[in-house]
C-alpha positions in Angstrom: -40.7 -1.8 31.5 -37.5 -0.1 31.6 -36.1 0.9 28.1 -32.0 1.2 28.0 -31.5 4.9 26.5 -27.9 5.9 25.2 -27.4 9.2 24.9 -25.2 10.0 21.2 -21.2 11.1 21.8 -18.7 12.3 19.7 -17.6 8.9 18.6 -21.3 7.8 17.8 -21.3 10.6 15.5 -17.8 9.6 14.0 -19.3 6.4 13.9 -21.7 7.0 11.4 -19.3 8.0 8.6 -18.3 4.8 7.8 -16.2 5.4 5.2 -13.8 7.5 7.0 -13.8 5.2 10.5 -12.8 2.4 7.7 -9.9 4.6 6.4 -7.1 4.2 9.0 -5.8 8.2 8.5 -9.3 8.9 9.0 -9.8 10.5 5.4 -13.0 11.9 4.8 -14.0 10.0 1.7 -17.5 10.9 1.8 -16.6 14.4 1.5 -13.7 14.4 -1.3 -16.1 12.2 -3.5 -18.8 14.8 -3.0 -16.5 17.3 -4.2 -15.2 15.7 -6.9 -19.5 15.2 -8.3 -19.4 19.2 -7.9 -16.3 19.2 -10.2 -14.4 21.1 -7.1 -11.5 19.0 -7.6 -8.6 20.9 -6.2 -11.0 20.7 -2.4 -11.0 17.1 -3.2 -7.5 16.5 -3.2 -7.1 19.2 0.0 -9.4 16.8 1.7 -8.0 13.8 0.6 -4.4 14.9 0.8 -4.7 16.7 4.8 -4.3 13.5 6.8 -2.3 11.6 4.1 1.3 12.4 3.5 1.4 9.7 0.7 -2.2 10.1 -1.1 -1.1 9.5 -4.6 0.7 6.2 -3.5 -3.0 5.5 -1.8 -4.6 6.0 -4.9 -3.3 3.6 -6.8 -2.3 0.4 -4.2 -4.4 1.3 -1.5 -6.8 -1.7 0.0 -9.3 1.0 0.1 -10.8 -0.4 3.5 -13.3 2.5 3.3 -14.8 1.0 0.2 -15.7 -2.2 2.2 -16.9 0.1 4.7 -19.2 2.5 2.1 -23.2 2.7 3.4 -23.8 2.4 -0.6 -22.4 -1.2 -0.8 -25.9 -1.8 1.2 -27.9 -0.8 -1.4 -25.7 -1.7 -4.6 -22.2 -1.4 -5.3 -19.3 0.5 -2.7 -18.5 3.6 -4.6 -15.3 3.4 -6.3 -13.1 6.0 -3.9 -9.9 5.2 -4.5 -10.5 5.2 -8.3 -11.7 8.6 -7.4 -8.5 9.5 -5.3 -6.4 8.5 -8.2 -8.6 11.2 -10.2 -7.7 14.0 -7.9 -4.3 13.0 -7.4 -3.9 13.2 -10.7 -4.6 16.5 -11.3 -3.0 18.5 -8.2 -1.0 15.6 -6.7 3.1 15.1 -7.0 2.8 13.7 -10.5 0.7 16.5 -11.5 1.0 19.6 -13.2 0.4 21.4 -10.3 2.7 19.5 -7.8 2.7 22.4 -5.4 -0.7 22.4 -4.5 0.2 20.7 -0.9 1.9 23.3 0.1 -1.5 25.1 1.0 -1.9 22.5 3.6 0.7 23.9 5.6 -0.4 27.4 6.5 -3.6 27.2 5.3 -6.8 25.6 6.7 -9.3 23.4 4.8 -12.9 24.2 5.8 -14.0 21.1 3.9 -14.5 17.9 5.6 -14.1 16.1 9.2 -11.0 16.9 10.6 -9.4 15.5 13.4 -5.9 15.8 15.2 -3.2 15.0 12.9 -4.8 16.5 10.0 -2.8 19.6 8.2 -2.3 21.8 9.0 -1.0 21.6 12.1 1.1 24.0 14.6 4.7 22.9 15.4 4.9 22.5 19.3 8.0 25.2 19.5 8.3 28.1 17.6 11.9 28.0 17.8 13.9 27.2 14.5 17.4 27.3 15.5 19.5 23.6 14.8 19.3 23.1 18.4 15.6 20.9 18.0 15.5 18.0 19.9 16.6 15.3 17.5 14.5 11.7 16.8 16.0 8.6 14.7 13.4 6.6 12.8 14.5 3.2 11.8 13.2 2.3 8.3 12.0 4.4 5.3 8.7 2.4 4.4 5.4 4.1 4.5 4.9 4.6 8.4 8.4 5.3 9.3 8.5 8.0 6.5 4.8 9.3 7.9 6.3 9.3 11.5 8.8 11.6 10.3 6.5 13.6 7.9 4.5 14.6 10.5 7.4 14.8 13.5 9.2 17.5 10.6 5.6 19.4 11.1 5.7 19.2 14.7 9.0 21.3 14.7 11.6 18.0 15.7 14.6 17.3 13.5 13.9 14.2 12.0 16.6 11.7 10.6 15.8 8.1 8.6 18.4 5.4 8.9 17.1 3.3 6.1 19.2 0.0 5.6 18.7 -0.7 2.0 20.2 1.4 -1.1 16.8 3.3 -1.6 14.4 4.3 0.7 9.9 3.4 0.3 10.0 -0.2 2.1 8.0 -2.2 0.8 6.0 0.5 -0.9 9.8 0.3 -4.0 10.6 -3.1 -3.0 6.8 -5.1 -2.9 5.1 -3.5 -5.6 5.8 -4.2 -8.7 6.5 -0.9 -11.0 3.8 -1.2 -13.4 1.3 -0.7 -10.3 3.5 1.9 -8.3 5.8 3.9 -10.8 8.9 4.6 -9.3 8.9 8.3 -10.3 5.8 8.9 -8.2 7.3 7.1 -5.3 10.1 9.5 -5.3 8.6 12.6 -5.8 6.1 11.9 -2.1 9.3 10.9 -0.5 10.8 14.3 -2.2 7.7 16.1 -0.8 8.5 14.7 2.8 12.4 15.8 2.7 11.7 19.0 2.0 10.4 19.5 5.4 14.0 19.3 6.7 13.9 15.4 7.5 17.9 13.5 6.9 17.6 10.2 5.2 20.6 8.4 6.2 21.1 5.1 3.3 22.9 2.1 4.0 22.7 2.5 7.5 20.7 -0.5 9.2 20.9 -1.3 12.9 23.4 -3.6 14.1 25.7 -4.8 17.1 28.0 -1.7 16.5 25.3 0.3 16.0 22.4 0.4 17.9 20.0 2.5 19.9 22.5 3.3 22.6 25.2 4.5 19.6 22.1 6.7 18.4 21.7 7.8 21.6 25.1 9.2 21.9 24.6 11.1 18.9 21.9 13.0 20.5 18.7 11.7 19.6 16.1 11.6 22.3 13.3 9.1 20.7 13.1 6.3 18.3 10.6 5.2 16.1 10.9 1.8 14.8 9.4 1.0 11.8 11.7 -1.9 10.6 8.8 -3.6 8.4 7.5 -7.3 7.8 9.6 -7.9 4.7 9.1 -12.1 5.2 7.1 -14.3 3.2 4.5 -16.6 5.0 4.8 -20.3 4.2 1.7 -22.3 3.1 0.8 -25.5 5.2 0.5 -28.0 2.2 3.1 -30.5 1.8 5.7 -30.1 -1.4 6.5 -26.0 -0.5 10.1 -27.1 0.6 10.2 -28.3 -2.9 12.8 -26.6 -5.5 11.2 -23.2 -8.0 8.8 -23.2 -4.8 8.9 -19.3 -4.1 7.0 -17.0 -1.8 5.5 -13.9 -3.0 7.3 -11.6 -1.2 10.6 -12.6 -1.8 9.5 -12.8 -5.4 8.8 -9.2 -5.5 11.7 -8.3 -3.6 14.5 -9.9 -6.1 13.0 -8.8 -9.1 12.4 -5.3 -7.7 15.7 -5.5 -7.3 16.6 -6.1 -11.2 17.7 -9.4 -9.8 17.1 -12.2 -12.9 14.9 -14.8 -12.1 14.4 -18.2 -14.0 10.9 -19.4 -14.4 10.9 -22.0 -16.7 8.2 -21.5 -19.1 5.1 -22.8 -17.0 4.4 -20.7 -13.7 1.5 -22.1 -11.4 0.2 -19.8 -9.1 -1.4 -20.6 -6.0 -3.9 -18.3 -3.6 -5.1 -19.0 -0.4 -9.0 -19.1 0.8 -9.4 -20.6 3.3 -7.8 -21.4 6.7 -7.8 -25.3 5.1 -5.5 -25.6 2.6 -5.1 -28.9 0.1 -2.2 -30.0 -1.3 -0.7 -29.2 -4.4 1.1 -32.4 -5.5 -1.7 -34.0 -6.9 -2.0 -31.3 -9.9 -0.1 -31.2 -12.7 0.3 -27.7 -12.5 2.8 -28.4 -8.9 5.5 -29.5 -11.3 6.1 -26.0 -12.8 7.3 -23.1 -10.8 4.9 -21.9 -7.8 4.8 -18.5 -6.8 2.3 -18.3 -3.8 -0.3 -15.6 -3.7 1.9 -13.5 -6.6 -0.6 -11.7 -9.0 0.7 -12.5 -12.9 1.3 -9.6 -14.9 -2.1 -10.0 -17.1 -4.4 -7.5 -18.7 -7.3 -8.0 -16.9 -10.2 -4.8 -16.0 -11.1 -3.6 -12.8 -14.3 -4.7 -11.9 -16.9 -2.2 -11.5 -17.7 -3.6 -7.8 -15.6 -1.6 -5.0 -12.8 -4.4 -5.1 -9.3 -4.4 -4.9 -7.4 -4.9 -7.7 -6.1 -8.6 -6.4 -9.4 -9.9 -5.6 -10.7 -8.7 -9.1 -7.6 -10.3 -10.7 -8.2 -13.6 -8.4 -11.3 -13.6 -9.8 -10.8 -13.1 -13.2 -7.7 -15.9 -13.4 -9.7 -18.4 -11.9 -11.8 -18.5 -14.6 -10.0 -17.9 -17.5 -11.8 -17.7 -21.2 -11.6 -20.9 -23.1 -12.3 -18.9 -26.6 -9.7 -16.9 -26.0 -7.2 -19.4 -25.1 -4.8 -21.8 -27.0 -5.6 -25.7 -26.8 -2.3 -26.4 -24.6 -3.4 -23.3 -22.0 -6.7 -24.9 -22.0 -5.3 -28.1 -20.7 -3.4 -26.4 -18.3 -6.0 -24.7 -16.8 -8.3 -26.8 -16.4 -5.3 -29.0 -14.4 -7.6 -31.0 -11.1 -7.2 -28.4 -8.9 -9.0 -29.1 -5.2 -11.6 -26.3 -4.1 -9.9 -24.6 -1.8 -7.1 -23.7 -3.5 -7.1 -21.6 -7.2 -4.3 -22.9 -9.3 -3.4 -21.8 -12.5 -0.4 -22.5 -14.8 0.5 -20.3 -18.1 3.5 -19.2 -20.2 2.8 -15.5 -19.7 5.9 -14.6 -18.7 9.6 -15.1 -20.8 12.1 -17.0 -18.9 15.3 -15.1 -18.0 13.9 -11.7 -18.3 15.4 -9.1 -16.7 13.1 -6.9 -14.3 
């Protein structure tokens, strides 16, 4: 009987590091981690740092998709690599002591690791330094428009960002909140990225007077558009046209903003599960403000398990500690939510309080 034989390629083999086909800038997680065990912590962040422009963002809000994809998490528990990132980072990242250590990754090449196209360094396509580069516009300062030009600067082009709000990061400034992304290490990766020559135009969004064929004009041969996704999804339950009903994102967005927000003094908070979602005017908790899918501000540990922080928190909040609670916030939260949706109302946070 004929047996099917498949011969192994290059992407079996890449295949088999799961933690790195899980990371989508193909980071070699395996190999920073091992590293790190042999207390060889400036290779670590090398590694870790070669195909990411913003690796000590990463290690502190990253989903850490190569966690869910660790072999270990078959045995026991995913090993905790972005923890580990953070750890490196740390040490020889931008909010470091020894900021400069990056600068390696531009002439010099690490033997550690699986590296693949893309990775530093890399060779710009012209030797030619004169102002006459050929010129490329990226629209939008978040994380992949500032990587675009990151890595076009490398490639030798002359790179400008027309970014239309007052500061540039995207979402990375305006859809974290501080306490988990400090604003000071935000600007020194951007820092990092315009010292390799790239123009970050402010203020400057695309519009009917100014448009691709205006940019065009200027003298700029390609585009990268990289506007974002910065719009709430709305939940399909009845009551979220209702007033103090507010999605997430725009949450985030006014009060990284510093713009005041009035909460009242009981905030529900509702996360989706499932595609089948129940409605929310039954609970008591509907009456108070909703904030969909928005994480409260509450002291609560990182699980062991390779978890990101919001499943840990959703976790946590869901079942909050009776003990440690007051009579009226054990009423609250034990409100009639339905299964499929986690509801939870609380007076953590002080009404008119300025972000």
């Amino acid at each position: 009987m004929p047996v099917a034989v498949r011969f192994p390629d290059l992407e079996h083999w890449k295949a088999q590091v799961k933690c790195q086909m899980g990371c989508p800038v193909a980071t070699d997680a395996g190999r920073y981690v091992q590293l790190i065990a042999d207390r060889r912590y400036e290779d670590a962040y090398l590694v870790a740092r070669a195909p990411n422009p913003f690796a000590s963002v990463c290690g502190r809000v990253c989903a850490a998709p190569c966690e869910d994809a660790c072999r270990r998490g078959s045995i026991d528990e995913p090993i905790t690599i972005r923890a580990l990132k953070r750890f490196v980072t740390e040490r020889y990242g931008v909010e470091s002591i020894h900021p400069e250590t990056q600068d390696r990754l531009r002439h010099e090449l690490v033997t550690e690791g699986n590296r693949y196209p893309g990775h530093l360094p890399v060779h710009p396509l012209s030797s030619d330094a004169s102002p006459a580069r050929r010129k490329v516009a990226v629209i939008g300062s978040g994380p992949a428009g500032l990587s675009a030009a990151n890595d076009l600067a490398l490639l030798g082009y002359a790179v400008t960002v027309f970014e239309s709000a007052d500061e540039p990061g995207g979402m990375m400034r305006f859809g974290i909140p501080e306490y988990r992304l400090p604003r000071t290490l935000l600007a020194a990766e951007i820092d990092k990225v315009r010292g390799l020559g790239v123009k970050l135009e402010l203020r400057t969004p695309l519009t009917a007077g100014f448009g691709l064929s205006e940019l065009r004009a200027l003298g700029f041969e390609a585009f990268f558009l990289s506007v974002g996704v910065s719009k709430g999804r709305d939940l399909a339950v009845p009551g979220v046209d209702r007033d103090g009903v507010v999605k997430a994102i725009d949450y985030l967005l006014n009060v990284n903003r510093g713009y005041r927000m009035s909460l009242g003094r009981r905030v529900s908070r509702t996360e989706r599960i499932t595609d089948e979602l129940t409605p929310l005017t039954d609970s008591p908790c509907s009456q108070a403000f909703t904030c969909a899918s928005v994480r409260p501000p509450l002291q609560t540990a990182r699980r062991r398990r390779g978890l990101s922080d919001s499943t840990s928190s959703s976790r946590a909040l869901s079942a909050p500690n009776p003990a440690a609670a007051s009579a009226k916030d054990r009423r609250s939260a034990s409100c009639s939510s339905p299964p499929l949706v986690r509801t939870l109302s609380t007076s953590f946070m002080a009404p008119n309080r300025r972000a």
